[in-house]
C-alpha positions as CSV (number, residue, x, y, z in Angstrom):
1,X,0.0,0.0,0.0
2,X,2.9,2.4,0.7
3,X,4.5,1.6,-2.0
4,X,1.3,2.7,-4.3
5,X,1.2,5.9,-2.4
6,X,4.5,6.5,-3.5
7,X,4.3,6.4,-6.8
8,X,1.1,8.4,-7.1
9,X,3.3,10.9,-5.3
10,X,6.1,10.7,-8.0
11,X,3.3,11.3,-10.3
12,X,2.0,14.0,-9.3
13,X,5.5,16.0,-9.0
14,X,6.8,14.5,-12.4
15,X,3.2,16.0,-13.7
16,X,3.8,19.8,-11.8
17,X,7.7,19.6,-13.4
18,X,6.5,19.1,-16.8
19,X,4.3,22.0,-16.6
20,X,6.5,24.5,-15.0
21,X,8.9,23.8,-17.7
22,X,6.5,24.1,-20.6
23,X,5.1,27.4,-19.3
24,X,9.0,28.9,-19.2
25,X,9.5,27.6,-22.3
26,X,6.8,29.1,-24.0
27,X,7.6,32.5,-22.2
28,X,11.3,32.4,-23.4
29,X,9.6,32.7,-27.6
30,X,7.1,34.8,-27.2
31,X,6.9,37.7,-29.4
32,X,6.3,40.9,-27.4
33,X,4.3,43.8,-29.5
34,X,7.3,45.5,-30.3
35,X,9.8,43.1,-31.8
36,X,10.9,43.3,-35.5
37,X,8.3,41.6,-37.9
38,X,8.9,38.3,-39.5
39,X,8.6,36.7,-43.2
40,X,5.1,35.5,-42.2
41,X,3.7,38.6,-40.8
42,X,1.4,39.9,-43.4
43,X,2.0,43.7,-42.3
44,X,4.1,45.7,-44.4
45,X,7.7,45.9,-43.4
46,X,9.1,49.7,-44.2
47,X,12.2,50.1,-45.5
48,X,15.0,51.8,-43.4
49,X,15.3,55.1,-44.5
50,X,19.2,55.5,-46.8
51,X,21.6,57.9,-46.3
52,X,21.1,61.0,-49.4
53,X,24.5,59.8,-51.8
54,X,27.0,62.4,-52.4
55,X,27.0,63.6,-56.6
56,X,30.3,64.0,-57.6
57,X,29.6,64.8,-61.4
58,X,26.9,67.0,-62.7
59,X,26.4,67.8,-66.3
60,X,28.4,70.8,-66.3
61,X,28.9,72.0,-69.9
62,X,25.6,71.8,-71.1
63,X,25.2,74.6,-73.1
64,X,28.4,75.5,-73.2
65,X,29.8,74.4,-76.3
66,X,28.1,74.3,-80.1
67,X,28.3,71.5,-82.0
68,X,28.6,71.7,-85.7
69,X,28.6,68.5,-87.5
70,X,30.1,64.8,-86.8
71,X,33.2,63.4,-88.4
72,X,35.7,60.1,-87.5
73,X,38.9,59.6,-85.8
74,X,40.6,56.0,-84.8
75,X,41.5,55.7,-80.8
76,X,43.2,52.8,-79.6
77,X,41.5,50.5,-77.5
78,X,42.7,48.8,-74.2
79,X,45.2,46.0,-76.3
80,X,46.2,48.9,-78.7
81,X,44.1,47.8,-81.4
82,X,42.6,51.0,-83.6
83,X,38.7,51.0,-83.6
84,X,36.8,54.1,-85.3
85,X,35.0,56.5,-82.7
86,X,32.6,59.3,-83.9
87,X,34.3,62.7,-83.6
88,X,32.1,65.7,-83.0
89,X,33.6,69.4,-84.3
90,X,32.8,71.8,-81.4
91,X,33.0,75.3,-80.7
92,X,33.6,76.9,-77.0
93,X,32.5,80.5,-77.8
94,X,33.1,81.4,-73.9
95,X,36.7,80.7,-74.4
96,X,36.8,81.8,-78.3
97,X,37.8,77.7,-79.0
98,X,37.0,75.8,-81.0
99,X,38.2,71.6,-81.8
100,X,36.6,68.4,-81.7
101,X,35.8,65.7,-79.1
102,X,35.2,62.1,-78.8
103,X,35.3,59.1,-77.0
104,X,38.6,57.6,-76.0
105,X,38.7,54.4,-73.7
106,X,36.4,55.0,-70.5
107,X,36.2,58.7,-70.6
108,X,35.3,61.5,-73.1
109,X,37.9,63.8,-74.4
110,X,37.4,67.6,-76.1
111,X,40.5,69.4,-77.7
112,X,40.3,72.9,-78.1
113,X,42.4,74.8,-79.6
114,X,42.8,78.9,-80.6
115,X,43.1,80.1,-84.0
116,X,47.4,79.8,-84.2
117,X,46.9,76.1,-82.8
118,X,44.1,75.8,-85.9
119,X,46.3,77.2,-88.0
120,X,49.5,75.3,-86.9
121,X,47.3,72.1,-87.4
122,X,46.7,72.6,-90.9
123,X,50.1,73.7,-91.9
124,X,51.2,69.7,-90.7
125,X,48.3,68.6,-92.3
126,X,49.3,70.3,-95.4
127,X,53.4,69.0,-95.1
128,X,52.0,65.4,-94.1
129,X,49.9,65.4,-97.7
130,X,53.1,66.8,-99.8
131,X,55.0,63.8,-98.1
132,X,52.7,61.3,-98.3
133,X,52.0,62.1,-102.3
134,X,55.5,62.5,-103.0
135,X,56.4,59.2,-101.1
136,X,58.5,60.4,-98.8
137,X,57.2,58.9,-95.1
138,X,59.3,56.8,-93.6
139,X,58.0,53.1,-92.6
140,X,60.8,52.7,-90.1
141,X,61.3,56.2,-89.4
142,X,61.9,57.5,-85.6
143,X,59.8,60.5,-83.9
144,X,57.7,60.8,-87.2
145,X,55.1,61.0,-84.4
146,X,56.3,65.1,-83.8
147,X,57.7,65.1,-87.1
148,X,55.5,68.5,-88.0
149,X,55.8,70.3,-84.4
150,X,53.7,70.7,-81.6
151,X,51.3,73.3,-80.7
152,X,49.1,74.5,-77.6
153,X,45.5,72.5,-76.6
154,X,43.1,72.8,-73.8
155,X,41.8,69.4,-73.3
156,X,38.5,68.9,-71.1
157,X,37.4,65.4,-70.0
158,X,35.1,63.1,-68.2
159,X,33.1,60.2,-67.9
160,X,30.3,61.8,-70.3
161,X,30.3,64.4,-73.4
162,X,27.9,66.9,-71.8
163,X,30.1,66.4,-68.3
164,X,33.8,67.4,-68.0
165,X,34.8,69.1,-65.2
166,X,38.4,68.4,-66.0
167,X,40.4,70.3,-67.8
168,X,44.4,71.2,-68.2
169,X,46.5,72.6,-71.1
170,X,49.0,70.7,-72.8
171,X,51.2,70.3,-76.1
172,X,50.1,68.2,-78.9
173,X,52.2,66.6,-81.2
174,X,51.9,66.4,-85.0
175,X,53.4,63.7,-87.4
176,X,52.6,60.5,-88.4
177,X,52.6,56.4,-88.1
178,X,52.6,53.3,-90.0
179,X,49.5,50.8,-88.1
180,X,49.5,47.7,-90.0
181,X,51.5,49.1,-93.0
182,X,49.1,52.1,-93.7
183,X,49.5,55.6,-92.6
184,X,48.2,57.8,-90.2
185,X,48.3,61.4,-90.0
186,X,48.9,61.4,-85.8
187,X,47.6,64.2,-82.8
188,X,49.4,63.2,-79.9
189,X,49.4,64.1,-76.5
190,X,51.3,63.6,-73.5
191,X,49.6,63.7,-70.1
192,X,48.8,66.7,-68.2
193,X,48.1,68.6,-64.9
194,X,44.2,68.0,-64.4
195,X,43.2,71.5,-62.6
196,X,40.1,70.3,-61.3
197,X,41.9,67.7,-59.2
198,X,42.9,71.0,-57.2
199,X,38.9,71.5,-56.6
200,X,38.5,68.1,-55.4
201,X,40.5,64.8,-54.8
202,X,38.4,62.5,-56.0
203,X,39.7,63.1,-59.6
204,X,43.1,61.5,-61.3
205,X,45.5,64.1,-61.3
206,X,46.4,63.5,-65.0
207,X,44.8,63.1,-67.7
208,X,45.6,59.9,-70.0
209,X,48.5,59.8,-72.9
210,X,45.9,60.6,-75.8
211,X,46.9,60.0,-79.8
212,X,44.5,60.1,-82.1
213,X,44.8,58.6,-85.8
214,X,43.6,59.7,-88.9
215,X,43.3,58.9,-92.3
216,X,43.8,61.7,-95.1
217,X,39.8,62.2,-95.6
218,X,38.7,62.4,-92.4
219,X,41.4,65.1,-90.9
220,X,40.0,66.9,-94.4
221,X,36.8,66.3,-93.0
222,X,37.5,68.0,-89.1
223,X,40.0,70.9,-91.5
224,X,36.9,71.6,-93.1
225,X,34.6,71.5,-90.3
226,X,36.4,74.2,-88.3
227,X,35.5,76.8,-90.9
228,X,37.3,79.9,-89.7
229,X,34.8,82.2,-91.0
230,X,32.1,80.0,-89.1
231,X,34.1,80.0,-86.1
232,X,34.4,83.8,-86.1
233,X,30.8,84.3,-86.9
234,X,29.6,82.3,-83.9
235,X,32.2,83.8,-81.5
236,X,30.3,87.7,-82.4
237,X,27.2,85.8,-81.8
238,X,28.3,84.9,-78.5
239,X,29.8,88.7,-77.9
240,X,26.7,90.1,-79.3
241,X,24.5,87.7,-76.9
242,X,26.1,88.4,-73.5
243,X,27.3,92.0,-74.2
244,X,26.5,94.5,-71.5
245,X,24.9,97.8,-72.6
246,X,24.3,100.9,-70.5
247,X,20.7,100.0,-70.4
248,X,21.5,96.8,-68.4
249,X,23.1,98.7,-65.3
250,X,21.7,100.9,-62.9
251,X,23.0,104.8,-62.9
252,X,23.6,106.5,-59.3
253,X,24.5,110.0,-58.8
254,X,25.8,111.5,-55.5
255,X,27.0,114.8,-56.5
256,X,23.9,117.0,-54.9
257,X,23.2,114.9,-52.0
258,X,26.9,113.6,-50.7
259,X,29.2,116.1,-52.0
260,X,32.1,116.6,-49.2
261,X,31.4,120.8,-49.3
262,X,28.0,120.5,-48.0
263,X,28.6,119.2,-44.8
264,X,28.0,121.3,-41.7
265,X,28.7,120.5,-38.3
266,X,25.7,120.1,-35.8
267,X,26.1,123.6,-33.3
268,X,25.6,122.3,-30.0
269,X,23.9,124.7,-27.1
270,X,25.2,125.0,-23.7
């Protein structure tokens, strides 16, 4: 008999344990009202709000330059292989320049140059077709590359046409090379101090060694593009357009009411 009182007894406590345990249990995953929702809730989870990015780049020369007709240039690629890139003849009225830009690797080059750079570009042009008709380039030949002279550029770059906020002047070089057994008549140019990189540091402080090929029709092609008479015409556009006139600022005379003679000293009573 005591022996079935016992294990009632045990029973009973085993039973008591079991639910004390179940209760903590069930305490220790309970979700209180203001944990984070789960996959299976059905409310909608919002988004963390993100931190506003920082804009490097804007489109800065928008407006800035004219364009006046597309031609072609060759650009090597990243294993030196020449591949044919639209060129685009520009004017920079601001700066009374005027060139041509176009792609070149990953970034976007413009070279503009003033009317004696123009002018020293056609007279290599001019020698390199007199040597090339009367057969006298040289295959093998060493620094044909600068073989006509160098003259002043202002290169502006970046990742986009309508966005180059780097610029820096250099020297171009004028001459030819033999690619693959055929000539080129040859622009190149060394790198240079990038003066934006002294606005911020988040720039390269050089820009890239650029050359740029050409054959004989399409340097023709640019020549003819960058009409001088054109070029002048749209610079006085520009003049005429952003000219001040006497109309545009205010007058102010002080002669009557300020002049030094007029002034009196206060008499003071005692």
């Amino acid at each position: 008999m005591k022996k079935l009182h016992l294990l009632i007894l045990s029973l009973v406590c085993f039973t008591i344990l079991s639910t004390s345990c179940s209760s903590n249990k069930s305490s220790d995953f309970a979700v209180s009202e203001d944990a984070s929702p789960t996959l299976n809730d059905k409310k909608t989870v919002k988004a963390p709000a993100q931190k506003k990015q920082f804009v490097l780049f804007k489109y800065g020369n928008v407006g800035d330059y004219i364009q006046v007709d597309n031609s072609s240039v060759f650009t090597p690629n990243v294993l030196g292989a020449l591949k044919q890139k639209k060129a685009t003849v520009v004017i920079y009225p601001k700066q009374e320049l005027a060139g041509f830009g176009s792609p070149y690797l990953a970034a976007y080059y413009y070279l503009f140059m003033n009317e004696t750079s123009r002018n020293n570009l056609r007279k290599a042009v001019d020698n390199y077709f007199s040597d090339f008709e009367n057969k006298r380039l040289l295959r093998d030949g060493k620094n044909t590359d600068k073989i006509y002279g160098k003259t002043d550029v202002n290169l502006r770059w970046g990742t986009l046409s309508n966005s180059t906020p780097n610029n820096g002047d250099a020297v171009m070089n004028l001459g030819y090379v033999f690619k693959k057994g055929s000539p080129y008549f040859s622009i190149t140019i060394y790198p240079t101090f990038n003066k934006y990189s002294e606005v911020t540091s988040a720039v390269d402080r050089e820009s890239m060694m650029l050359t740029y090929y050409f054959t004989k029709a399409q340097i023709s092609e640019i020549l003819s593009m960058l009409d001088e008479d054109m070029i002048t015409e749209q610079f006085n556009i520009y003049k005429n357009d952003n000219v001040f006139t006497n109309e545009d600022v205010d007058s102010y005379d002080d002669s009557d009411d300020y002049s030094s003679e007029e002034y009196t000293e206060a008499v003071v009573e005692e």
